[in-house]
N, CA and C atoms as a LAMMPS dump frame, in Angstrom:
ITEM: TIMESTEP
0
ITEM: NUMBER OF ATOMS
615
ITEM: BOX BOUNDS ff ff ff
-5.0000000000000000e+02 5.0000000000000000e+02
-5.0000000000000000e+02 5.0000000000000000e+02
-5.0000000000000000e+02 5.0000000000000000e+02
ITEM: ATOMS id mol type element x y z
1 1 1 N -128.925 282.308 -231.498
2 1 2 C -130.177 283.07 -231.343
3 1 3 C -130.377 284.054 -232.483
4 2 1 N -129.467 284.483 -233.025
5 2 2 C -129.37 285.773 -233.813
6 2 3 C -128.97 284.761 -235.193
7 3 1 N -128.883 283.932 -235.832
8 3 2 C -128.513 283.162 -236.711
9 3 3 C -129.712 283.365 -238.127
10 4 1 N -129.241 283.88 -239.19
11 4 2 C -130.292 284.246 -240.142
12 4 3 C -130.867 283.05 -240.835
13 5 1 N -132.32 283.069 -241.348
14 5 2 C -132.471 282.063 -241.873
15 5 3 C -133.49 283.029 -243.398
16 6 1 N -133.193 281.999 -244.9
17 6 2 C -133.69 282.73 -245.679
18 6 3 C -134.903 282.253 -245.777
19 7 1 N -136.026 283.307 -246.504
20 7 2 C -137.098 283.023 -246.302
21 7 3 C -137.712 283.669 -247.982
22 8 1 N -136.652 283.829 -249.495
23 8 2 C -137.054 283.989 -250.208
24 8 3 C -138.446 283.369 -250.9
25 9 1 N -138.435 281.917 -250.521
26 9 2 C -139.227 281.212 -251.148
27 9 3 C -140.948 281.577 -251.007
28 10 1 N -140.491 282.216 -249.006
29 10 2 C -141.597 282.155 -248.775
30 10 3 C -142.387 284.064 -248.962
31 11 1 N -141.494 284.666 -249.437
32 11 2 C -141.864 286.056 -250.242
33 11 3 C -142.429 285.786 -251.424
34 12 1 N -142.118 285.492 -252.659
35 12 2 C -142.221 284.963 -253.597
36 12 3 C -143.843 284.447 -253.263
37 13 1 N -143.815 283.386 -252.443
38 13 2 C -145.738 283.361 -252.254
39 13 3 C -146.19 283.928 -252.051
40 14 1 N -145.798 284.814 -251.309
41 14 2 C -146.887 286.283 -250.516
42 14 3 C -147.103 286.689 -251.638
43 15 1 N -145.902 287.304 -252.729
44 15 2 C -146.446 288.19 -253.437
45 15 3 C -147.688 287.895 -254.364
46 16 1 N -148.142 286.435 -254.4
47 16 2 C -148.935 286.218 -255.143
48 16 3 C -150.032 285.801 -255.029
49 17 1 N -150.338 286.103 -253.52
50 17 2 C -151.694 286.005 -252.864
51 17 3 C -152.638 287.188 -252.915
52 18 1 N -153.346 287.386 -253.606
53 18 2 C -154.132 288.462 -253.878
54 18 3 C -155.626 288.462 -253.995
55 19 1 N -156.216 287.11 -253.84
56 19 2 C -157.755 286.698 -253.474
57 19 3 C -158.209 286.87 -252.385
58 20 1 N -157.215 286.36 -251.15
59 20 2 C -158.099 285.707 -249.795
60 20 3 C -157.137 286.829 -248.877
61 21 1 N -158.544 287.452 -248.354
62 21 2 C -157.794 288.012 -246.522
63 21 3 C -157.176 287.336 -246.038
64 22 1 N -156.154 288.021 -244.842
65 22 2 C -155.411 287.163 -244.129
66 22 3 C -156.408 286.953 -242.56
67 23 1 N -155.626 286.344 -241.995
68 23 2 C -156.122 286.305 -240.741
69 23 3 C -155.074 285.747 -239.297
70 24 1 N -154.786 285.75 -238.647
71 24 2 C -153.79 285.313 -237.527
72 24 3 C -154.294 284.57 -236.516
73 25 1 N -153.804 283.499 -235.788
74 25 2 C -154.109 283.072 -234.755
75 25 3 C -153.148 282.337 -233.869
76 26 1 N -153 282.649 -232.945
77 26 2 C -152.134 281.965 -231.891
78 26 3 C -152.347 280.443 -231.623
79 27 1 N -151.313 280.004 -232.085
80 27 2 C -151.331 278.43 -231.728
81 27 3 C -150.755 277.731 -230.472
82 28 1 N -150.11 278.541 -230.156
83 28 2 C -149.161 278.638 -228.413
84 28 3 C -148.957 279.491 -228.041
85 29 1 N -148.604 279.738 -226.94
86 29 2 C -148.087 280.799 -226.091
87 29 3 C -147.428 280.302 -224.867
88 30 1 N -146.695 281.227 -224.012
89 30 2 C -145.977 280.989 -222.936
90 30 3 C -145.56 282.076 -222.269
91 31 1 N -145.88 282.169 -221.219
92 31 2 C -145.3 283.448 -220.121
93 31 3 C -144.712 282.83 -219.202
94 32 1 N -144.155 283.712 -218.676
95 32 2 C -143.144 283.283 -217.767
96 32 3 C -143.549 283.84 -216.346
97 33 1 N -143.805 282.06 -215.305
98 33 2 C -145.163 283.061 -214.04
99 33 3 C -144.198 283.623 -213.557
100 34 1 N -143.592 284.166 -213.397
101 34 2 C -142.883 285.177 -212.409
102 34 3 C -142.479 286.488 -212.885
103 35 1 N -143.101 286.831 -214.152
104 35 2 C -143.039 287.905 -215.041
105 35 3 C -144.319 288.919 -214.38
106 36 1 N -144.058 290.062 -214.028
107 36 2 C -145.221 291.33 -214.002
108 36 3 C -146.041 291.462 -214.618
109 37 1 N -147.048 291.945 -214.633
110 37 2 C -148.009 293.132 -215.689
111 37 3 C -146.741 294.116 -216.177
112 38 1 N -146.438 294.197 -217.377
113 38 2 C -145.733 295.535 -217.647
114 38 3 C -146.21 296.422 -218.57
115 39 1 N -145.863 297.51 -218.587
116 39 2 C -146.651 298.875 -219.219
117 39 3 C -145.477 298.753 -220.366
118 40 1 N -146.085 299.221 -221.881
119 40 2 C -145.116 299.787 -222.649
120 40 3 C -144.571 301.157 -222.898
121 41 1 N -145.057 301.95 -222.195
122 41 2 C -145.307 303.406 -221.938
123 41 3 C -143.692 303.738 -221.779
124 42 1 N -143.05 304.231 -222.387
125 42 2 C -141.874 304.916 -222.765
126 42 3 C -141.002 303.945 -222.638
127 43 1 N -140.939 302.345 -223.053
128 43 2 C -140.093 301.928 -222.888
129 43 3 C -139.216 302.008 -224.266
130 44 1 N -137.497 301.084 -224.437
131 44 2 C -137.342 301.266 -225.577
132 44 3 C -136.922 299.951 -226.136
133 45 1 N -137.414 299.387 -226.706
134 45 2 C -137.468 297.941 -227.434
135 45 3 C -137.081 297.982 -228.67
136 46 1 N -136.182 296.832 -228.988
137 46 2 C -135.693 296.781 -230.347
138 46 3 C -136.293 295.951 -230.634
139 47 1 N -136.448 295.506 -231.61
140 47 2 C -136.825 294.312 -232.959
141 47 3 C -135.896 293.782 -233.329
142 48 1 N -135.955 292.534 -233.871
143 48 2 C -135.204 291.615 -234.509
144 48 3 C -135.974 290.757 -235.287
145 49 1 N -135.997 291.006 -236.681
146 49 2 C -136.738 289.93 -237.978
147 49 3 C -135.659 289.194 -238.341
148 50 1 N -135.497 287.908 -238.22
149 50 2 C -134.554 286.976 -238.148
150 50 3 C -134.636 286.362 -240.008
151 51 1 N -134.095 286.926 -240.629
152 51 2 C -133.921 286.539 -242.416
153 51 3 C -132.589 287.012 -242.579
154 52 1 N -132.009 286.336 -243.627
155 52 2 C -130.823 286.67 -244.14
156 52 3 C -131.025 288.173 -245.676
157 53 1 N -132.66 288.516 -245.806
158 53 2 C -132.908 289.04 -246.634
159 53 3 C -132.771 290.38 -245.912
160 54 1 N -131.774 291.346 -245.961
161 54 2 C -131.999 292.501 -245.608
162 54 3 C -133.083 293.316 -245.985
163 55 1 N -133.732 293.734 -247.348
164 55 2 C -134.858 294.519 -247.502
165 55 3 C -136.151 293.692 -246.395
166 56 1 N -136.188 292.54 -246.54
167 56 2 C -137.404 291.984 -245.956
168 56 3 C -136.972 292.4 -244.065
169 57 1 N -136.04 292.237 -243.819
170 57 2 C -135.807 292.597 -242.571
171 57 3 C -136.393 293.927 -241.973
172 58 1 N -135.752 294.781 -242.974
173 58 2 C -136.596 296.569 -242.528
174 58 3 C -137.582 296.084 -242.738
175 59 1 N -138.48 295.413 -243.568
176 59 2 C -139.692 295.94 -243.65
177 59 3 C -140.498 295.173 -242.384
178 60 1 N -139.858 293.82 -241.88
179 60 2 C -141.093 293.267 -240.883
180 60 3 C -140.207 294.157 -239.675
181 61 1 N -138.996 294.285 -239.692
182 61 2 C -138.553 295.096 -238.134
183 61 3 C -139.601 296.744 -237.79
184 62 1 N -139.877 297.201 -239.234
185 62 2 C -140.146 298.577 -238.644
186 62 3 C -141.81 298.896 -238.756
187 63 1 N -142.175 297.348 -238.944
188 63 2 C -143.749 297.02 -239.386
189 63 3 C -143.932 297.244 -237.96
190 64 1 N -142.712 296.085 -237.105
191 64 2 C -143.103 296.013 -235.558
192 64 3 C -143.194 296.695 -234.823
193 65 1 N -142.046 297.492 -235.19
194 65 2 C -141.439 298.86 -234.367
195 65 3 C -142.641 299.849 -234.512
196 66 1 N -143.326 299.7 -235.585
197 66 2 C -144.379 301.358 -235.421
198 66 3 C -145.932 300.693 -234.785
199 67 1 N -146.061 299.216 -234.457
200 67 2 C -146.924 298.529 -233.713
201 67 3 C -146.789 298.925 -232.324
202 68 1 N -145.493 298.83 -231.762
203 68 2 C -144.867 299.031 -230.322
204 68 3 C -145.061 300.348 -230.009
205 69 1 N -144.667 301.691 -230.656
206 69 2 C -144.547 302.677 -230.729
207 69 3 C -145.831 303.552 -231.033
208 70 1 N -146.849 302.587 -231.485
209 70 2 C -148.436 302.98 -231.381
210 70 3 C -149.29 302.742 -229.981
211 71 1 N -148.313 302.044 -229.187
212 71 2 C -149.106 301.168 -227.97
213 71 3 C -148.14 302.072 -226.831
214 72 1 N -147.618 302.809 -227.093
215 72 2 C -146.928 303.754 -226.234
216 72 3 C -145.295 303.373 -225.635
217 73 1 N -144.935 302.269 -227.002
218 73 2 C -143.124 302.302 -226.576
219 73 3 C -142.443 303.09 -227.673
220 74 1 N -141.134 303.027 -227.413
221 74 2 C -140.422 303.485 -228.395
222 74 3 C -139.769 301.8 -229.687
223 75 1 N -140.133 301.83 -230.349
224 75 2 C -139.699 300.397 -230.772
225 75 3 C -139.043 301.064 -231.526
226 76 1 N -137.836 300.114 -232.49
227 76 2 C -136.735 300.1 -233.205
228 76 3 C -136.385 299.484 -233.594
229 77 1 N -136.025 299.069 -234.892
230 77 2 C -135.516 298.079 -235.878
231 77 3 C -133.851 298.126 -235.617
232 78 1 N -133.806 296.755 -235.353
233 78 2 C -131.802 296.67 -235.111
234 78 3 C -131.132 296.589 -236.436
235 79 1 N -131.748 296.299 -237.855
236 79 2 C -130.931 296.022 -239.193
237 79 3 C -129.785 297.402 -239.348
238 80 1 N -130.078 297.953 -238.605
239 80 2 C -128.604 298.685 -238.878
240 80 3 C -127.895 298.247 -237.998
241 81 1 N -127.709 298.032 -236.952
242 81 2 C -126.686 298.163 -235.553
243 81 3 C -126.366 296.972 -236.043
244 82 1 N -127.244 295.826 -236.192
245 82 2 C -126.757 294.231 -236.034
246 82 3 C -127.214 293.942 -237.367
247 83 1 N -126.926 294.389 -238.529
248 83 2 C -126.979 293.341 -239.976
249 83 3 C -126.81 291.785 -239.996
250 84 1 N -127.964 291.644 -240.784
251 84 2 C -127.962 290.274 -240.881
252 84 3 C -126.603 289.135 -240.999
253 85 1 N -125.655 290.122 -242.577
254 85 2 C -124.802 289.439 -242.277
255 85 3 C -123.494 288.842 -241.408
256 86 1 N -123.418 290.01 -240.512
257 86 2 C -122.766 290.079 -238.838
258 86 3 C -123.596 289.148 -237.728
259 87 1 N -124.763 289.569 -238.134
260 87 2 C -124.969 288.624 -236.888
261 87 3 C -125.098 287.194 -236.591
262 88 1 N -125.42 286.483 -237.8
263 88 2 C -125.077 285.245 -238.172
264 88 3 C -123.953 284.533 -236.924
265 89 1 N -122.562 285.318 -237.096
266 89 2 C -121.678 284.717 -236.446
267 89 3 C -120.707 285.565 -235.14
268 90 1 N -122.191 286.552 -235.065
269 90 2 C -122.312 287.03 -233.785
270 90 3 C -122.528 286.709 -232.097
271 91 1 N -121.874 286.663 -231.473
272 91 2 C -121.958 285.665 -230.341
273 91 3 C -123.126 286.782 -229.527
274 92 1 N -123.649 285.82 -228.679
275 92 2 C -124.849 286.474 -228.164
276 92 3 C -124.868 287.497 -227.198
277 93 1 N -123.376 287.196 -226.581
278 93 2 C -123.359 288.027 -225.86
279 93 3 C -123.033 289.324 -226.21
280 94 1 N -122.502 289.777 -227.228
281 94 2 C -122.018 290.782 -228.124
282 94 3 C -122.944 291.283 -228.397
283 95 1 N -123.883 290.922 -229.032
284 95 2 C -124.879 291.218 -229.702
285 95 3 C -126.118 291.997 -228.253
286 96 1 N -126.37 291.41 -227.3
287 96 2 C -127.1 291.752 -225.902
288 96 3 C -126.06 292.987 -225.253
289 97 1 N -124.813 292.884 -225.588
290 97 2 C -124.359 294.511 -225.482
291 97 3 C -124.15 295.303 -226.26
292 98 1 N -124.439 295.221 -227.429
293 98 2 C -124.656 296.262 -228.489
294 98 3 C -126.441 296.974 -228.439
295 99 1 N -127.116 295.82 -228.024
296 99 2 C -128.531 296.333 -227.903
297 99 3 C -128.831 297.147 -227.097
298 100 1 N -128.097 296.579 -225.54
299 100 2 C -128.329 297.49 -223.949
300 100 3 C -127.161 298.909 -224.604
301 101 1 N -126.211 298.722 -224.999
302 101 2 C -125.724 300.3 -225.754
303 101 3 C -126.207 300.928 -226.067
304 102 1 N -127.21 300.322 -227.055
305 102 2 C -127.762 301.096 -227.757
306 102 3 C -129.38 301.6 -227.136
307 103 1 N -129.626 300.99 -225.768
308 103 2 C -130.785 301.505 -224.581
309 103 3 C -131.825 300.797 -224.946
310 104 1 N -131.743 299.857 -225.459
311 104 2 C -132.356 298.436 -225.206
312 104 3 C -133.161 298.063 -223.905
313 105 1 N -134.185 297.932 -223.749
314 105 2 C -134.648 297.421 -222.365
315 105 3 C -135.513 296.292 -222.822
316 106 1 N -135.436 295.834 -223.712
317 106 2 C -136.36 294.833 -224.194
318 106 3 C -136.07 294.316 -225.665
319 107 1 N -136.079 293 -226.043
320 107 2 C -135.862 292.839 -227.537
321 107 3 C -136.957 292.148 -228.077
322 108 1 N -137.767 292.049 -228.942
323 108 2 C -138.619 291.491 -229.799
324 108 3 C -138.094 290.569 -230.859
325 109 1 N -138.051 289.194 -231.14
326 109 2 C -137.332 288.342 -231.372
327 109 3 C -138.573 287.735 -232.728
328 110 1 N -138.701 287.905 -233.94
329 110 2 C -139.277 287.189 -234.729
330 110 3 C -138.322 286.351 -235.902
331 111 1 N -139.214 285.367 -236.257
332 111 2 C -138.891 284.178 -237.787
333 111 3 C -139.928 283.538 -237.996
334 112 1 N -139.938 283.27 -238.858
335 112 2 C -140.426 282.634 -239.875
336 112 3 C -140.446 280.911 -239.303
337 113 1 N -141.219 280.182 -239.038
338 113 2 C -140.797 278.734 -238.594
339 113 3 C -141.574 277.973 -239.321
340 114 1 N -142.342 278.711 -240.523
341 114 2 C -142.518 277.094 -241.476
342 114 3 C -143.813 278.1 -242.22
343 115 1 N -144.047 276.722 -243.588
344 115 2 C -145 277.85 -244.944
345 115 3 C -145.109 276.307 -245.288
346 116 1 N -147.167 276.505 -245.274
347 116 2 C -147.657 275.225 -246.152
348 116 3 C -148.725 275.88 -246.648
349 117 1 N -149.272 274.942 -247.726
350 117 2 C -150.462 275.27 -248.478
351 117 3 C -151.706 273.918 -247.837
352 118 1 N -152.772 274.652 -247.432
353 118 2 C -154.138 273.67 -247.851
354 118 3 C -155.108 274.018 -248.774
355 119 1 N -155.132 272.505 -249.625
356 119 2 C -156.297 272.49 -250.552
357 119 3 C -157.238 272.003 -249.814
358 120 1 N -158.929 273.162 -250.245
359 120 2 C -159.956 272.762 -249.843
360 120 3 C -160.559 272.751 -251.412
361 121 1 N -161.081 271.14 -251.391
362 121 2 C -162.444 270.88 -252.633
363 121 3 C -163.934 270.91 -252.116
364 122 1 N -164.606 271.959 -252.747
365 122 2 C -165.522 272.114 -252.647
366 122 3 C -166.501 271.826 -253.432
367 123 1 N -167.096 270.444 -253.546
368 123 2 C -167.717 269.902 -254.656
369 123 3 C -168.747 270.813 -255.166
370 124 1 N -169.717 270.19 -256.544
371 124 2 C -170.203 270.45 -257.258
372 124 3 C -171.127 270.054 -257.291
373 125 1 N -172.615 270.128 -258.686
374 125 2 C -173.791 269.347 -258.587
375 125 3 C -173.743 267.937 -258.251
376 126 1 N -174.508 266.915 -257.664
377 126 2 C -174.522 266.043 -257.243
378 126 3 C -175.825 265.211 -256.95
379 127 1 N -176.573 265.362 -258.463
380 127 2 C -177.86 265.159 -258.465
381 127 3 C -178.009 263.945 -259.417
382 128 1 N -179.109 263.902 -260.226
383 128 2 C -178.968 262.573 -260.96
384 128 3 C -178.106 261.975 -261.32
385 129 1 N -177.349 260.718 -261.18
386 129 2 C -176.142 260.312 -262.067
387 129 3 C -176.517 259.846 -263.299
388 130 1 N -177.593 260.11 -263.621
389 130 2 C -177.85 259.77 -265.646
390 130 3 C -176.647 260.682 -266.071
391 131 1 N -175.998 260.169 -267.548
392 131 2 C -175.26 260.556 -268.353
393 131 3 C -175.544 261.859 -268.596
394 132 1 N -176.885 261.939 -269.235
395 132 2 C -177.347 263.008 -269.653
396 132 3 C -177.261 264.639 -268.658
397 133 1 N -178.059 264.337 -267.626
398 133 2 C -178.378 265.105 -266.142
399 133 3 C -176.7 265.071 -265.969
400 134 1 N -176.135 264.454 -265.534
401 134 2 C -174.6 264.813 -265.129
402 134 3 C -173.632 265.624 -266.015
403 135 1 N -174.036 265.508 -267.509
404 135 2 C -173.432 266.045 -268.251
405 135 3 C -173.519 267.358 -268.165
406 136 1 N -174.603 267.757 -268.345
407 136 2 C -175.57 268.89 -268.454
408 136 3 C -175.11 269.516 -266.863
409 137 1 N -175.416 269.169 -266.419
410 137 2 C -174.994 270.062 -264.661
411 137 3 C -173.692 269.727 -264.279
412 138 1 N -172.897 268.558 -264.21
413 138 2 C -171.512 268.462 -264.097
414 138 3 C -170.674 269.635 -264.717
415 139 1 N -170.891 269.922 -266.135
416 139 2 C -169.992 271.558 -266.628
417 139 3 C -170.338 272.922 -266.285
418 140 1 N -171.862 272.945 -266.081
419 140 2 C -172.662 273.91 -265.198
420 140 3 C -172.385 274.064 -263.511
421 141 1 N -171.619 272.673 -262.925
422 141 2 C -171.684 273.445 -261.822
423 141 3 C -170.189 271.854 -261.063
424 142 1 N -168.973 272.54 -261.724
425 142 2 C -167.632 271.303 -262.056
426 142 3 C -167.178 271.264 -260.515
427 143 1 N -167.881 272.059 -259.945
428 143 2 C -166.676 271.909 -258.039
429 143 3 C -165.579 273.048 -258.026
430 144 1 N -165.073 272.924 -257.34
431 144 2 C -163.856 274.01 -257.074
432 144 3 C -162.494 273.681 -256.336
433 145 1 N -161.4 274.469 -256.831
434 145 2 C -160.368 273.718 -255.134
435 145 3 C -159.834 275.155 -255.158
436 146 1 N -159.812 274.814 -253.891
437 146 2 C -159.351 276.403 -252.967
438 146 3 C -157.981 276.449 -252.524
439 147 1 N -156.563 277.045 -252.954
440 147 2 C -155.14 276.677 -252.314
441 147 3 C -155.251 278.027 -251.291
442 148 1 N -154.866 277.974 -249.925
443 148 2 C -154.553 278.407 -248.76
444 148 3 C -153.305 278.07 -248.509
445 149 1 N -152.285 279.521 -248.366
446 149 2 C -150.928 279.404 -247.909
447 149 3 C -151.044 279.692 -246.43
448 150 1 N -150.498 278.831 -245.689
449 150 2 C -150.438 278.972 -243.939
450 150 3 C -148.742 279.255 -243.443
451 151 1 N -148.676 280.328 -242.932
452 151 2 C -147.76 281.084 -242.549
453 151 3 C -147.402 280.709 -241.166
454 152 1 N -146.68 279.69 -240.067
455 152 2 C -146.605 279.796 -239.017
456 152 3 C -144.807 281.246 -238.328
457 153 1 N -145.006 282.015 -237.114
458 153 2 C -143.791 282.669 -237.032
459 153 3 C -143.828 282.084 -235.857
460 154 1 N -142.409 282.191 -235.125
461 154 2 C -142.52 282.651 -233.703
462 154 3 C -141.784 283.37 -233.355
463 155 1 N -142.42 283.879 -232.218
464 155 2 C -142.345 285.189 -231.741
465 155 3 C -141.611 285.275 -230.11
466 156 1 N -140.866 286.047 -229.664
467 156 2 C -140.221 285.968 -228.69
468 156 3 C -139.746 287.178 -227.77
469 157 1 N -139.866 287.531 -226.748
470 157 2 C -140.256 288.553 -225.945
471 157 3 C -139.241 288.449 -224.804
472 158 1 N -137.83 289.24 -224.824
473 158 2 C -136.74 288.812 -223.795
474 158 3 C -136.861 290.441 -222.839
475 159 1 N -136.541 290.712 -221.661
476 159 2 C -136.485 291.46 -220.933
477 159 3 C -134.828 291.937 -221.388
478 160 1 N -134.261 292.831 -220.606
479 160 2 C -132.421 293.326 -220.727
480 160 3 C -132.543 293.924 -220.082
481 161 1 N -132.218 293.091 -219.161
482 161 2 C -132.082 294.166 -217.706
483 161 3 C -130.874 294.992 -217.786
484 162 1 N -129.545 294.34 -218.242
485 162 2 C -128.314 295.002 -218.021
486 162 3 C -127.476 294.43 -219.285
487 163 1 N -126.328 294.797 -219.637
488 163 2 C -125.68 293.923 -220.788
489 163 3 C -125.453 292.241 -220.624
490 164 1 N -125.046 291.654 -219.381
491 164 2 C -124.82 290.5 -219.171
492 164 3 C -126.574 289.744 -219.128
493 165 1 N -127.614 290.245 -218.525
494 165 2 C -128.225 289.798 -218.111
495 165 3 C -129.759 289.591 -219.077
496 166 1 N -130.818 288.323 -218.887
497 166 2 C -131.882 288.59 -220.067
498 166 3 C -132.729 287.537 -219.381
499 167 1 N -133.647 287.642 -219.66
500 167 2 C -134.785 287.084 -219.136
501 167 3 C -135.871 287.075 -220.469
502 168 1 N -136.515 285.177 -220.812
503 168 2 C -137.487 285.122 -221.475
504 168 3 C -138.582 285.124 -220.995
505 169 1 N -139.933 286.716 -221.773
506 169 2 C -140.747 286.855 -220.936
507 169 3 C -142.223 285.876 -221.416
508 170 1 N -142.064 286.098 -222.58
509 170 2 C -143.083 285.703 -223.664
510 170 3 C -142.489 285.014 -224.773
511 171 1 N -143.269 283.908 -225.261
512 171 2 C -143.203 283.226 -226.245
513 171 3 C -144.294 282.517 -227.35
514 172 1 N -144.498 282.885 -228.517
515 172 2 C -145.711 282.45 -228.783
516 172 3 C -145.231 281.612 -230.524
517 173 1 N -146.128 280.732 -231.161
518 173 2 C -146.607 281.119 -232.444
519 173 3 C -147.606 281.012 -233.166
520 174 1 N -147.512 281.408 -234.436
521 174 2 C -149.093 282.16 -234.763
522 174 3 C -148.946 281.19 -235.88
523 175 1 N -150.301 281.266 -236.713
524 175 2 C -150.489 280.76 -237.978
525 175 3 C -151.484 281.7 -238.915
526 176 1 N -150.985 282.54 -240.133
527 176 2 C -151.319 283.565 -240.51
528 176 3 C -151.046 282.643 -242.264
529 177 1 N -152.679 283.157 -242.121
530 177 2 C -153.436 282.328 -243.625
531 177 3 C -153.473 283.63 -244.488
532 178 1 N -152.912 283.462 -245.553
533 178 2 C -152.952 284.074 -247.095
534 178 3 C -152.465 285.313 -246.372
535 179 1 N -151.345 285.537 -245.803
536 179 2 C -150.848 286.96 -245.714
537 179 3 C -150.448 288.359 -246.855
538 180 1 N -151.097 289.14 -246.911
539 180 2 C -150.345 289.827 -248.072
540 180 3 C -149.319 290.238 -248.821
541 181 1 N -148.72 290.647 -247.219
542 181 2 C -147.071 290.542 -247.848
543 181 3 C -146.268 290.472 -246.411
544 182 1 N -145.025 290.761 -246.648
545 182 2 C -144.48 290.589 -245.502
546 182 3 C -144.657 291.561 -244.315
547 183 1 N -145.361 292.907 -244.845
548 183 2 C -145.439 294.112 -243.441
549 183 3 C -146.493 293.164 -242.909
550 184 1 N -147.799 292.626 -244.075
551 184 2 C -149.069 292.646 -242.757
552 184 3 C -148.784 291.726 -242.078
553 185 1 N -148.061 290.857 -242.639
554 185 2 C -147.896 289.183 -242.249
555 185 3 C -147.01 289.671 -240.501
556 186 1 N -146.393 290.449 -240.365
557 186 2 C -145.557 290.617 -239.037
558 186 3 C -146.173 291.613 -238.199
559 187 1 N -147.374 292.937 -238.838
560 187 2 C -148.177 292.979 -238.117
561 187 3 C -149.156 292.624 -237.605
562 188 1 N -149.92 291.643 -238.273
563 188 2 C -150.981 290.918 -237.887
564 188 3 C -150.436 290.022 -236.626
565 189 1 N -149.316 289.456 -236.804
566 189 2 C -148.891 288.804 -235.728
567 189 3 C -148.595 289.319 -234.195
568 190 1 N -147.985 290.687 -234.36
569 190 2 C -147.946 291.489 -233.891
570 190 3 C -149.068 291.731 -232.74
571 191 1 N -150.316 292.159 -233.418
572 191 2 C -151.602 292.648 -233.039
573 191 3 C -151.589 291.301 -231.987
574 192 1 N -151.785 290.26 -232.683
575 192 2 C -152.181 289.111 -231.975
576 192 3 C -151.593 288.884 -231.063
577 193 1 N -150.324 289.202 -231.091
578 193 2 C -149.572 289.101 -229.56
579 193 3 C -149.97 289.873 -228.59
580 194 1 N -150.106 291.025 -229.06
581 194 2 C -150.581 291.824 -228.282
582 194 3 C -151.629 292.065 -227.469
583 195 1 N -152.817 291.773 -228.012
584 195 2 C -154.137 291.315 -227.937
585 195 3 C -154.142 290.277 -227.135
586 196 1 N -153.45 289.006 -227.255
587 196 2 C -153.202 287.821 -226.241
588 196 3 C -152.578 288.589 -224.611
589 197 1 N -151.44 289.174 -225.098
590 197 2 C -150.417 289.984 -223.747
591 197 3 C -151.779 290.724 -222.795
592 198 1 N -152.548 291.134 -223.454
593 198 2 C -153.393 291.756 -222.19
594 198 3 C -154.399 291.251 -221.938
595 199 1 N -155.141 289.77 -222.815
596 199 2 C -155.615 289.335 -222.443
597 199 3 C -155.225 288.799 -220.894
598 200 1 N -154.078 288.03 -220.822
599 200 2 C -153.353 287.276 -219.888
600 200 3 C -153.362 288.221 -218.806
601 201 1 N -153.473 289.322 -218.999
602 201 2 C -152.643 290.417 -217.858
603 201 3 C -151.184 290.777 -218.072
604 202 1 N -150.782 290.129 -219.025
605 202 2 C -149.166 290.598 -218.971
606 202 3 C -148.802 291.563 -219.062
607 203 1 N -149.432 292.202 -220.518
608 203 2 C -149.359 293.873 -220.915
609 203 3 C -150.504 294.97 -220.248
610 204 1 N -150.2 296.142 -219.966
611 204 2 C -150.86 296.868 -219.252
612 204 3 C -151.882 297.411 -220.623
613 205 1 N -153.206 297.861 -219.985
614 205 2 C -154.048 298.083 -221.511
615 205 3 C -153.444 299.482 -221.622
């Protein structure tokens, strides 16, 4: 569960998206029917950004953490308690009592689960085919192609009741087009979960 996966390649694109807004959208979801309405109102939830890249880790863990902590929990980035490179070959259960130690009542579970590009061509004049007329408006007006990087994460929402014990409450993933970088890319997702959670009734508004 806690097993890092790298995601340099897919930084490296972010950084070089600088034309197109992003945008997020939920492609699945899943609750669990026997799960409550729950309030986030003083709870205390950790984060977990699942990369072997430590800088990228703080930055989507505490992107989340000040999302949670705006909506009235206490959220918290685990890259100190549980470093990436420990937790790799961290057994789970270790790891679910280092969290409830550390007053854990909830963990926030993100990664990265895949990075593609779509080309859109958007043609050009398309009027006389004489040599002449095509020439003349073909360089005046050549078409276009548009590259779109598509970002899918998923996202994962466990209860902790006690150190032994965990319950999956929520599960979703998103697909987040031309993200900027890695904070918006994990808050936008974020939002969207969130936004979904009370749609459903899950989260209290």
């Amino acid at each position: 569960m806690f097993r890092a996966r790298p995601v340099t390649a897919l930084v490296v694109g972010l950084t070089l998206l600088v034309a197109c807004a992003a945008n997020t959208t939920l492609t699945s979801t899943w609750r669990s029917p026997d799960a409550q309405a729950i309030s986030l109102a003083g709870r205390s939830i950790a984060v977990v950004f699942v990369t072997s890249e430590e800088s990228l880790r703080r930055t989507g863990e505490n992107a989340v953490a000040l999302n949670l902590s705006a909506r009235g929990a206490r959220g918290w980035g685990t890259y100190r308690l549980l470093p990436a490179a420990q937790s790799a070959s961290l057994a789970p259960e270790a790891a679910q009592a280092l969290l409830r130690s550390a007053g854990a009542e909830a963990v926030v579970m993100m990664r990265v689960v895949g990075s593609n590009q779509r080309i859109t061509y958007t043609p050009g004049w398309t009027g006389n085919p004489g040599f002449g007329p095509y020439w003349r408006q073909g360089w005046a007006q050549p078409g276009n192609l548009r590259t779109d990087t598509l970002v899918s994460v998923e996202t994962l929402v466990y209860s902790l009741p006690d150190a032994q014990n965990s319950q999956l409450l929520w599960a979703s993933t998103s697909r987040t087009t031309n993200p900027r970088d890695i904070n918006a890319l994990v808050t936008q997702v974020a939002d969207a979960n969130a936004r979904e959670m009370v749609r459903q009734g899950f989260l209290a508004r």
